[in-house]
PLY file of the C-alpha trace (Angstrom):
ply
format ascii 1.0
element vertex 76
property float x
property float y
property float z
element edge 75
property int vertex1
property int vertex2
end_header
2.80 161.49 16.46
-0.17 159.29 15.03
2.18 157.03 13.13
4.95 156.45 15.62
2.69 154.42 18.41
1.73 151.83 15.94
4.65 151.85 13.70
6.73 149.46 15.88
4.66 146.84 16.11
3.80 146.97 12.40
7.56 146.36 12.22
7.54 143.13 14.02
4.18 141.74 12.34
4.86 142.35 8.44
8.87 142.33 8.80
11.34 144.20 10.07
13.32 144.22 6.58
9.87 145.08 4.62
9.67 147.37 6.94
12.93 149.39 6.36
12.59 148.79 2.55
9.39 151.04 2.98
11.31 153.41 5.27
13.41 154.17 1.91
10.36 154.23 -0.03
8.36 156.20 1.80
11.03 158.27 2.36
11.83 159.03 -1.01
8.52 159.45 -2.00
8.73 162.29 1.04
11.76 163.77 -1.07
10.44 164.12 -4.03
6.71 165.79 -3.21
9.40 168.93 -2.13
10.05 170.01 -5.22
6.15 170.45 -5.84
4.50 173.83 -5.68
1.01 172.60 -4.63
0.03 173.03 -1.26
-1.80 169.39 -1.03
1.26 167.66 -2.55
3.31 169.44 0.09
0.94 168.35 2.76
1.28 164.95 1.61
4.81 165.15 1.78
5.15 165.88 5.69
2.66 163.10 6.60
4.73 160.51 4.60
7.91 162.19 6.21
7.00 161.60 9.58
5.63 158.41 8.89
9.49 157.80 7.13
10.85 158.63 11.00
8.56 156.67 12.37
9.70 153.83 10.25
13.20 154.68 10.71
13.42 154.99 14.78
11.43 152.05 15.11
12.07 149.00 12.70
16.37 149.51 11.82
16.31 149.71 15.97
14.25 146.35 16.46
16.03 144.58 13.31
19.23 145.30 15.43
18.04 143.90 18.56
16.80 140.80 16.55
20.02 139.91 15.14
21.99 140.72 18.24
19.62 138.08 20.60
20.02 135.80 17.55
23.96 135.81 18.55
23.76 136.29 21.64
22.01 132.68 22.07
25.09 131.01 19.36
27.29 131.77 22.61
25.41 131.00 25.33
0 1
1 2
2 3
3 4
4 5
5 6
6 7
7 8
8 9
9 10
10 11
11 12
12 13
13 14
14 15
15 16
16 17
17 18
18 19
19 20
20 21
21 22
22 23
23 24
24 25
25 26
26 27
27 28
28 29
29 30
30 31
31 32
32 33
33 34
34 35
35 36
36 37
37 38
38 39
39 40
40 41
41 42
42 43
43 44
44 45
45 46
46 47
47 48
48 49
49 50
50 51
51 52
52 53
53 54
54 55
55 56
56 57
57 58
58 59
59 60
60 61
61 62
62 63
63 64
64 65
65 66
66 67
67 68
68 69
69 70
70 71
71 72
72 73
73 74
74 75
C-alpha cells in the first residue's frame, strides 16, 4: 500500500525496463527469504513482495503503453 503510490512514477523516471529487471529481482529475493525460519527474514520477505507487485502492476503496464504510442504514431 506504501509502495504502490510511488512505484509508477519511479517506473517512468529511472526506466521502465530497469524497472521490471528489479521486479524479477526483488521478486526473487521475495522467494527465497520463504524458506527462512526467522521471523525478521520473513518480515522482510512480505515487504519486498509487495513492493515486487507494486513493480509488476505498474512498470510491465506503462512499458506496454510506451511501445504501443510509439506505433501508434509510425501509422498516423
Amino acid at each position: 500500500m506504501l509502495f504502490g503510490t510511488i512505484v509508477g512514477s519511479l517506473a517512468d523516471k529511472q526506466g521502465r525496463r530497469r524497472a521490471c529487471v528489479t521486479y524479477c529481482i526483488t521478486y526473487i529475493l521475495s522467494c527465497i527469504t520463504k524458506h527462512s525460519p526467522q521471523y525478521k527474514i520473513l518480515m522482510v520477505g512480505r515487504v519486498l513482495g509487495g513492493i515486487a507487485t507494486s513493480l509488476l502492476f505498474s512498470a510491465f503496464e506503462s512499458w506496454l503503453v510506451a511501445e504501443h504510442n510509439k506505433v501508434s504514431r509510425r501509422f498516423l
